[in-house]
C-alpha positions in Angstrom: 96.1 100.6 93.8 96.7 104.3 93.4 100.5 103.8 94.7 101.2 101.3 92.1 99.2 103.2 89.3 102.0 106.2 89.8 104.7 103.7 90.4 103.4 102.0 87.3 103.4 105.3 84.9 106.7 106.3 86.9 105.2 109.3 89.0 107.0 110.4 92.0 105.8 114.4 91.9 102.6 114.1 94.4 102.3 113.7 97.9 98.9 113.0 99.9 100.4 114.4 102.9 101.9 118.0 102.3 102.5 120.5 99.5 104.9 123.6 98.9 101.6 125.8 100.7 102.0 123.6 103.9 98.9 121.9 103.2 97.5 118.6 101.8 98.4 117.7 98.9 100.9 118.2 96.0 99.3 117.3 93.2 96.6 115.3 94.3 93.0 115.7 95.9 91.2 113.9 98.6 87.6 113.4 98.3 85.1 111.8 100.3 82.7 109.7 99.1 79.6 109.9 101.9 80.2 110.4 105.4 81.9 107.6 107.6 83.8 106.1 104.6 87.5 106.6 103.9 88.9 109.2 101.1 89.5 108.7 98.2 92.9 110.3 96.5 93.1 110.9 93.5 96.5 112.4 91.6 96.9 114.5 88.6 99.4 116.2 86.3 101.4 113.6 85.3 103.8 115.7 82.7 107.0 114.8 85.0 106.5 111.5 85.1 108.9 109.0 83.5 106.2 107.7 81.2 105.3 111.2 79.7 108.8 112.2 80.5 107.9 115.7 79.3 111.3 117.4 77.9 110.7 120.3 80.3 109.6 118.0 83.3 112.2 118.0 86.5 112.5 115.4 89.5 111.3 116.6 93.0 114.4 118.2 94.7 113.9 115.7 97.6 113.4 112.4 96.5 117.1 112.6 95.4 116.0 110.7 91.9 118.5 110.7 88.7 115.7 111.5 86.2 112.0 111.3 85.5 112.5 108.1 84.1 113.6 106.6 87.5 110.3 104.9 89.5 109.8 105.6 93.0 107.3 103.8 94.7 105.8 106.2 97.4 102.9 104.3 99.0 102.2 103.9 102.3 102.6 101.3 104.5 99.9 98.1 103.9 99.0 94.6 104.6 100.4 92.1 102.0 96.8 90.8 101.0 95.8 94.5 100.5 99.0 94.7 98.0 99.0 91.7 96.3 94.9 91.9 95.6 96.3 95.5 93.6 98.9 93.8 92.1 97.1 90.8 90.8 94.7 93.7 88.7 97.5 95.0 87.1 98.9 91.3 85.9 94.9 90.6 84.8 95.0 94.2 82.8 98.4 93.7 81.0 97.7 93.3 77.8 94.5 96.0 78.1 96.9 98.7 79.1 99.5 97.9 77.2 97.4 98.1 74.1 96.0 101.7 75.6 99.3 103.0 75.6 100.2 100.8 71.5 97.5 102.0 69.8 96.9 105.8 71.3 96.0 108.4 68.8 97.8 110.8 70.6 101.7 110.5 69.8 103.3 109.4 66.6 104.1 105.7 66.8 107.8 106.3 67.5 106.9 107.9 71.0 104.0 105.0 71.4 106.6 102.4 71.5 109.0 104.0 73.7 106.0 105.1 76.2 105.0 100.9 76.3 108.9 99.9 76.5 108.8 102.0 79.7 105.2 100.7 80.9 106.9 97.1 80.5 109.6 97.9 82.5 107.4 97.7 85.5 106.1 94.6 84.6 109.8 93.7 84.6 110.3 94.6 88.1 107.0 93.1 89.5 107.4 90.0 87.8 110.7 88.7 89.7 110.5 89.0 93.4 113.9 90.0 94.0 113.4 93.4 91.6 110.2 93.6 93.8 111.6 93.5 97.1 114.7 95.5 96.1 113.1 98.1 94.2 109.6 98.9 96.4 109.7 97.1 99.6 112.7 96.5 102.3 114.7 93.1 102.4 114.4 91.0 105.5 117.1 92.2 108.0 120.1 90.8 107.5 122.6 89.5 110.8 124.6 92.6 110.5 124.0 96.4 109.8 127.0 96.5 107.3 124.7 94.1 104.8 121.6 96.7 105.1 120.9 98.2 101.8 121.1 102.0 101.1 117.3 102.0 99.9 116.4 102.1 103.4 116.8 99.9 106.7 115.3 96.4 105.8 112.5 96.1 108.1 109.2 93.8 108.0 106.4 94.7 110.4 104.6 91.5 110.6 102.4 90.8 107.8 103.3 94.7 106.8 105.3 95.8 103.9 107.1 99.3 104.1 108.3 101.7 101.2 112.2 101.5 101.4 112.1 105.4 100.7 110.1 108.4 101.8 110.9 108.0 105.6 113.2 105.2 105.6 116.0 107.0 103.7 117.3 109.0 107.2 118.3 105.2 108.1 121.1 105.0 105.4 125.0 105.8 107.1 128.3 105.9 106.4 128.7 102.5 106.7 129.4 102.3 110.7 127.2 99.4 112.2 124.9 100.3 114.1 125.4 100.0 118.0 121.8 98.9 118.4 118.3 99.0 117.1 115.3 99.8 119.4 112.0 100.2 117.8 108.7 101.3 119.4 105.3 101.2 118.4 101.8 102.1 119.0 102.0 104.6 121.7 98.5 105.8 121.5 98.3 108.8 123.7 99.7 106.9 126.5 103.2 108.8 127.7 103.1 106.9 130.9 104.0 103.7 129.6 105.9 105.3 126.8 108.1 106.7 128.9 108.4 103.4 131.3 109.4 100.9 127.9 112.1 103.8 127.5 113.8 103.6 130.6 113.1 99.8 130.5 114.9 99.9 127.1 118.0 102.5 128.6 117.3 104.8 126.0 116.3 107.6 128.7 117.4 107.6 132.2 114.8 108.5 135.1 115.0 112.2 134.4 114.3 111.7 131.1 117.3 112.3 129.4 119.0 110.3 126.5 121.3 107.5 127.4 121.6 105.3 124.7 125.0 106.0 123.2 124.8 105.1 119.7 121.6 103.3 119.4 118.8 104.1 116.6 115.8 104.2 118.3 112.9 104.1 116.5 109.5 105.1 116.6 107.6 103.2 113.8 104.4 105.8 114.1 100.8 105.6 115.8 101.2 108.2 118.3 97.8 109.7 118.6 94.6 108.7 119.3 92.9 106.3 122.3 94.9 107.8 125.0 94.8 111.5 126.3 99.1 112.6 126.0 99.6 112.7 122.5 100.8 116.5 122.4 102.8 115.3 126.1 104.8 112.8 123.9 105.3 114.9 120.7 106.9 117.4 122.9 109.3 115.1 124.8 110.6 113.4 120.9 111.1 116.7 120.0 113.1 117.8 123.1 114.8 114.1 122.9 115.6 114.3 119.3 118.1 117.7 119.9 119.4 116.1 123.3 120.8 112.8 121.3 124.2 112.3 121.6 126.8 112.5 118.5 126.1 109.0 116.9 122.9 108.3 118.4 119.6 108.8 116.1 115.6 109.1 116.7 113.9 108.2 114.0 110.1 108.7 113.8 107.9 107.4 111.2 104.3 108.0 110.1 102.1 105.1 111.2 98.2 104.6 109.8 96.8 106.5 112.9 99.0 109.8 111.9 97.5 109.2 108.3 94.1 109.0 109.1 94.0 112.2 111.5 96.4 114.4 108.3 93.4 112.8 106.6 90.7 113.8 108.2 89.3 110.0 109.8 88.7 111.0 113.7 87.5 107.9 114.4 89.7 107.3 117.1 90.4 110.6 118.3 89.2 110.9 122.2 88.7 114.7 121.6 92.7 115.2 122.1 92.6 118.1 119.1 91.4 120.7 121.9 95.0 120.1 123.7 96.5 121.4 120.4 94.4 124.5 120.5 96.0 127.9 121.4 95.2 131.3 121.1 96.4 131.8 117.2 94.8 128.4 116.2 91.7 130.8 114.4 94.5 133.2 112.7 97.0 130.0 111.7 93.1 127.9 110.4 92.4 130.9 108.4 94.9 131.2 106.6 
């Protein structure tokens, strides 16, 4: 619901995952309602977004967007009943926020009309599926790499949908198809098999190293939690990711398990945070 909210009013300046400080968030807080229950975000200043489209209001340098006015949908990854019960409030609310937006006393009527012009606008691309699937989600893969859109690489994860930007944008290229595509999930703290489903894939050889030529190999997120290797594993990506050949990419992606420890749910956590701790982890949590 919050996603499409900021999609809605056209806002691409927050992130619930880092700000300019190194810390969480730009733009947004995360509160929690009682203990054991999820966060809540919730985003502010909305001056740069395309609806307010403030005259001194500037595009985030790294979402690579033409103006204010351009929509971004930054969500993160969700089940399609999840999406589609948010989608169906805003169809039910149409006329109710539309009006909001007519009959507000705070603009002239000029700037009224052009705000709802631009509110309609994303009724335009939610009500035809094609504008839906090309402008926030990724199209079904298509039988050759020279076909895949720039938005991102079209991917479905099962019943998932994914944002074709934010992460998926290291995916565009040149236009050279793509060798081959390996992607690998849920790792969960377990480097043993991780490593095996490598070397079973020949993207590493038995010492370790990087043997997959061109490939993209993909890590579609869910690192951590369950098992006891996660800092193992984020070690050896990082070592594999400089060894990659010319060509050859490693792509890795936030999963829901990544989001819930940057946001605080432990749930899962088998007490791997003391692995992480060294002997500056007081100086770098103080500051």
């Amino acid at each position: 619901m919050m996603s499409l909210f900021n999609y809605f009013i056209g806002n691409a300046d927050y992130s619930l995952i880092s700000s300019k400080e190194g810390s969480c968030c730009h733009n947004a807080k995360l509160f929690l309602r009682s203990p054991g229950t999820s966060y809540l975000p919730v985003i502010y200043d909305f001056d740069s977004s395309g609806y307010v489209s403030a005259p001194y209001a500037i595009t985030p340098a790294q979402l690579n967007l033409r103006s204010v006015r351009q929509r971004l949908y930054r969500g993160f990854c969700v089940e399609d009943d999840v999406f589609e019960r948010a989608l169906e409030q805003f169809q039910l609310q149409r006329e109710s926020l539309l009006a909001i937006a007519t009959e507000t006393d705070f603009v002239g009527r000029r700037a009224a009309k052009k705000g709802v012009s631009y509110l309609e606008g994303f009724y335009d691309v939610v009500d035809n599926p094609k504008q839906l699937n090309r402008k926030v989600f990724c199209l079904p893969m298509r039988s050759t790499s020279r076909r895949l859109r720039l938005e991102g690489l079209g991917l479905r994860c099962s019943s998932l949908r994914w944002p074709c930007r934010g992460p998926l944008q290291q995916f565009v290229t040149t236009g050279k198809e793509i060798e081959r595509i390996i992607a690998i999930g849920d790792v969960h703290g377990d480097y043993d098999n991780f490593l095996a489903v490598l070397k079973d894939a020949e993207v590493v050889n038995r010492r370790g190293k990087w043997v997959a030529g061109e490939a993209h190999v993909v890590q579609v997120g869910d690192l951590p939690d369950r098992g006891p290797d996660t800092l193992k594993i984020i070690r050896f990506l990082q070592k594999l990711r400089s060894a990659v050949k010319a060509g050859g990419r490693l792509h890795l992606l936030i999963g829901n398990h990544e989001h819930m420890n940057i946001t605080g749910d432990l749930r899962y956590d088998p007490g791997e945070y003391k692995a992480f701790k060294t002997r500056n982890s007081p100086r770098i949590r103080d500051n």
